[in-house]
N, C-alpha and C positions, 0 to 999 in steps of 0.2 A: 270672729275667731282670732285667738292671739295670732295663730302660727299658719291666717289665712294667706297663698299666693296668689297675688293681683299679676298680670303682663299689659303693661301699657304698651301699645302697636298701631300700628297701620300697617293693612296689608299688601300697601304698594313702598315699601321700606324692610332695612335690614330684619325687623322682626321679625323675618320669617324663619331666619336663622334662629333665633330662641322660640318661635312656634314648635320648629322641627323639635328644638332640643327638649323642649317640656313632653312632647309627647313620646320620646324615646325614654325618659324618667315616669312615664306614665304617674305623675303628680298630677294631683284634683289642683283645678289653677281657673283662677274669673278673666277674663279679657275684657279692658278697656280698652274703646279705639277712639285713637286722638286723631285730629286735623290738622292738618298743617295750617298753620297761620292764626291758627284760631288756639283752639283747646289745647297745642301743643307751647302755648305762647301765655295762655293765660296763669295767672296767680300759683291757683295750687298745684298743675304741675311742675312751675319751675321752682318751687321749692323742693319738690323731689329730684330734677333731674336740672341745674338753672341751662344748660345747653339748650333746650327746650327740643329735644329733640325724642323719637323711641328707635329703638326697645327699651324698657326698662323695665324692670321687679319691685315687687314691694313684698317681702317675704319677713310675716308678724312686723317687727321693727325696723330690719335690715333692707337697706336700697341698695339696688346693684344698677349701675346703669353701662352700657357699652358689651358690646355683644358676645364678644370673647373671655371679658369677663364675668358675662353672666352664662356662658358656659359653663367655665371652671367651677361658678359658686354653686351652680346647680348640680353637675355633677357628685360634690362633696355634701350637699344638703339632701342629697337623694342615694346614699352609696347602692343603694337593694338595686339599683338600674344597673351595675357595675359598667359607669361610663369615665371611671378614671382607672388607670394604672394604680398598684399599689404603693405608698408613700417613697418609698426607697426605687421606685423603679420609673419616676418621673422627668426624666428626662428630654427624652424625645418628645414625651405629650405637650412639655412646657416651649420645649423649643420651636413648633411648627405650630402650634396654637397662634403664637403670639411673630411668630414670623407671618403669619396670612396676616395678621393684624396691623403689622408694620411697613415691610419691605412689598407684603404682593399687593396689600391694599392701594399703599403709593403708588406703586408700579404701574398697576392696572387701569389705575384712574389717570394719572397722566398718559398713557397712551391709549385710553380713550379720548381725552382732551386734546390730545394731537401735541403735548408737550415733549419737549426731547429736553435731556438734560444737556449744555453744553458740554463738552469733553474734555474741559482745564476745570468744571466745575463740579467733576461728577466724585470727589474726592469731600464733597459738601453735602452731597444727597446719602440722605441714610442707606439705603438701597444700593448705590451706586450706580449697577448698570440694568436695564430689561433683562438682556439676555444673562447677565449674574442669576436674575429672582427666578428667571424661568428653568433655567439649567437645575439651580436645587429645588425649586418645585416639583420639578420634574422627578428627580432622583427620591424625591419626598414618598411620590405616591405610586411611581412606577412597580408591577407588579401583583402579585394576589394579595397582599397585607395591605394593611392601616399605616398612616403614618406614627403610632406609636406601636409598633411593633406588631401581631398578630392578631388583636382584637382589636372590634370595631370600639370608638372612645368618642368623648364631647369633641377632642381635636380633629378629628373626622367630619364632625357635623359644621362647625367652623370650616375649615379648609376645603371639606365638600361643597361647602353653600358658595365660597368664592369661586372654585371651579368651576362650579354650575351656572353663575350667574355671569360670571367675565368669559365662557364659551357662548354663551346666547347673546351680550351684548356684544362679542368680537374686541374685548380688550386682552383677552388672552389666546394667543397662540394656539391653534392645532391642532395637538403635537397629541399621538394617539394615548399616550400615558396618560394624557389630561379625562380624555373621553372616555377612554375604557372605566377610569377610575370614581368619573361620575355617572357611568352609566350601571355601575355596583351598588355605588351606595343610593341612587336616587328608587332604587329599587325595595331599597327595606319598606317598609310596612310603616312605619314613624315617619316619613318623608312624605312618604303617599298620603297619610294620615292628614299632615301639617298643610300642604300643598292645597288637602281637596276645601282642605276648613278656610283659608286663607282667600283663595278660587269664592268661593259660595260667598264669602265675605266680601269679595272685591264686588260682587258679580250685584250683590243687595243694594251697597251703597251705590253703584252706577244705575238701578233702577230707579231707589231713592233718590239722586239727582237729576 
């Protein structure tokens, strides 16, 4: 099919971030699952993606690879889901989308790495400080709303995946905004969805091995 969607994944990697988000778009989508070291290294995936890494889409012609961006493009390839703010009212959705992407991803990885930023050097890190990313993350999702304003959006599914994922491995902070805020959205019915498919998937190839 011209306009067929492939998801190339593993379901011990960020993919589950666009597992979640393809089933909030309730889009017909094939999943391939790649290996690390193997399948994800071999020929014809690093022409689609040469990182060699997933998630990545192959939608008809169009390759989207990186996760935040294949939020946004699926949101805009799927509008009937209404998982983006309307064009003029894009702001916030762009801003916390691509801040999980930047400032909390760094963040969160170096202090699970145990890295600290020197303090004559933190003027060089994109991010600057921990407590900078946490403070506006915090301020991001605190409350009964979305981070783009009243309605749940792709920037939710992005920023809820880090939340979720940096409280269970303990590279993020505590701090009850965080939990109340994924303990919302892990609740939709698309999350559940994603999780149980992703779960069943882990669960084959560990038996398979």
């Amino acid at each position: 099919m011209a306009d067929e969607l492939i998801f190339y994944t593993n379901p011990m990697s960020r993919g589950r971030i666009v597992r979640w988000m393809l089933e909030e778009c309730r889009a017909p989508y094939r999943t391939e699952v790649l290996e690390y070291g193997t399948t994800m290294k071999a020929e014809a995936y690093l022409a689609l993606n040469p990182m060699g890494k997933v998630p990545a889409i192959r939608h008809g012609d169009v390759v989207v690879t990186e996760a935040a961006a294949i939020c946004a493009y699926l949101a805009d390839a799927f509008p009937g889901a209404g998982l983006a703010p309307p064009a003029g009212e894009r702001g916030a959705y762009y801003r916390w989308l691509f801040f999980a992407a930047g400032p909390v991803e760094a963040a969160t990885t170096n202090r699970f790495l145990g890295f600290e930023v020197p303090a004559d050097k933190e003027a060089m890190i994109g991010y600057g400080t921990l407590g900078a990313v946490m403070d506006a993350l915090e301020g991001a999702v605190a409350g009964d709303g979305y981070v783009a304003g009243e309605r749940f959006s792709a920037a939710d599914v992005y920023v809820g995946s880090h939340v979720g994922w940096s409280l269970q491995m303990g590279s993020l902070e505590k701090r009850p905004a965080f939990s109340e805020y994924w303990s919302r959205l892990s609740e939709r019915e698309a999350c559940r969805r994603a999780n149980e498919l992703d779960d069943a998937l882990q669960a084959e190839r560990g038996a398979g091995g």
